[in-house]
N, C-alpha and C positions, 0 to 999 in steps of 0.2 A: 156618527156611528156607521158601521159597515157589517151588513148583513149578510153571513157566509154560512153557506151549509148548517144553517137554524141555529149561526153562534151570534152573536151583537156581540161583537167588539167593544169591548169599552178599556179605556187605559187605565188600569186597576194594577200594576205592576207586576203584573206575570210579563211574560213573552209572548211578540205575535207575529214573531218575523216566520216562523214555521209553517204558517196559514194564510199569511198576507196574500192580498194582491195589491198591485196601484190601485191610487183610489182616483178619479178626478174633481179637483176640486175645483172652484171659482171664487176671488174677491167676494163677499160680501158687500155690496153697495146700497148705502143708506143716502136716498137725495139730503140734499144737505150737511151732510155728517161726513160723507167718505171722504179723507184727506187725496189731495192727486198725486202725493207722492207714497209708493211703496214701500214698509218697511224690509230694514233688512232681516227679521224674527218675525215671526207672523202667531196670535193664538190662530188654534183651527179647533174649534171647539171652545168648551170651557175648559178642557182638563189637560189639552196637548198644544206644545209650539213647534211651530214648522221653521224649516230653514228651507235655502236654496241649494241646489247641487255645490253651487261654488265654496258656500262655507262647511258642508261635508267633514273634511279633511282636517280641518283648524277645531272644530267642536270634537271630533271622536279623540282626539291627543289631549283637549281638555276633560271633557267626560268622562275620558277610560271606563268604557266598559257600562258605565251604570245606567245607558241607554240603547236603545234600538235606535235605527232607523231607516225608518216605513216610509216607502217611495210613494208620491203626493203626483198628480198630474195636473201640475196649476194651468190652466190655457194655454199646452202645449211645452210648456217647462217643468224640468225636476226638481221638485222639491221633495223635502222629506220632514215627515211626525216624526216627532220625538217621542216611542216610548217611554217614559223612567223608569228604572225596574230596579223594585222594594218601598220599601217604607221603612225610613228611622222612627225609631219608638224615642223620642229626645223631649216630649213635652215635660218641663219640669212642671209637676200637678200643684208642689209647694209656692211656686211665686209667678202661676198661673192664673187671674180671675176670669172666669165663664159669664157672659153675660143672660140674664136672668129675667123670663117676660112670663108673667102669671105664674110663678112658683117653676118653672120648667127652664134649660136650658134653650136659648132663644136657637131657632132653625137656620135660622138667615143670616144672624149674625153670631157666630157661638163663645167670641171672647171678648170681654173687653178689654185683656190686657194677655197676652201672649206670648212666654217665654220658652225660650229651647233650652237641657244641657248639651253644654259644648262639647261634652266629652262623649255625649251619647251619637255624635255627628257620627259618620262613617265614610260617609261622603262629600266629596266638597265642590264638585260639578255641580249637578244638579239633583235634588232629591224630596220627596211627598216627605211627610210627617204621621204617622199614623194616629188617627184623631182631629186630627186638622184641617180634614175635608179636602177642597181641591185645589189649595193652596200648594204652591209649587216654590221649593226653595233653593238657596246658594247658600255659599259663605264668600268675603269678601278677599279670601285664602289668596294669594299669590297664585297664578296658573289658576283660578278659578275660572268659573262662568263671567262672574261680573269685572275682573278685572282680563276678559276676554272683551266684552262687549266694549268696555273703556278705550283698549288698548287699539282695536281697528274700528273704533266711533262707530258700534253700530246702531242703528234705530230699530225700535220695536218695542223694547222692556221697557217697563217701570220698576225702576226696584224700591219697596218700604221698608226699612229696617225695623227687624225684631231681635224684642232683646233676649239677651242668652248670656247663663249665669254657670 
């Protein structure tokens, strides 16, 4: 988060290119954990992925539009947060099951089974789910994000398929 004139930044799908400044950021390193190779996506946070200057250009022609992006100063290199801006309302609530701890929907994990309408997509770069917390989504569309990542092998993502009816 980045604390500007008493605002906390948070990436909630509004816009923050109007406010921004560079932020700098550093790898995160955990002895034993941190891999030595750098990916080519990076999270920065829980909620935002970062790219490098160089893929810039290749992501905003696949994203069109439905992202920011927010200048990162990694150790002296550009990179850039991906804002996502909006939220698809796409949860089908019919062949959704919520997962259920003491009578209440569980915090930590909130579904057991999680499905999207297709038709409620809108976007097919990148795009939140409203209700689905900070789970950050694609489709496997042609020209998407993940047959972006496929096509020039990049490293960083994990992608889990959800179903969508």
């Amino acid at each position: 988060m980045q604390l500007t004139n008493n605002d906390i930044f948070t990436f909630d799908g509004t816009p923050k290119n109007d406010n921004w400044r560079p932020v700098d950021v550093d790898w995160l390193v955990v002895e034993g954990e941190t891999p030595t190779n750098k990916p080519d996506i990076a999270a920065w946070g829980a909620m935002s992925l970062a790219i490098p200057i160089a893929l810039q250009k290749v992501f905003e022609l696949t994203l069109k539009g439905g992202c920011e992006f927010l200048p990162l100063n990694l150790n002296g290199e550009s990179w850039f947060a991906l804002n996502i801006l909006g939220q698809q309302v796409a949860i089908n609530e019919e062949h959704t099951e919520l997962n259920f701890k003491n009578g209440r929907v569980n915090r930590v994990r909130r579904f057991k089974k999680l499905v999207l309408s297709k038709g409620a997509i809108q976007q097919s770069g990148l795009f939140k789910v409203k209700g689905a917390g900070i789970f950050t989504f694609c489709t496997d569309q042609k020209d998407g994000l993940y047959d972006l990542v496929k096509q020039h092998n990049l490293k960083g993502l994990k992608f889990t398929e959800v179903n969508a009816v």
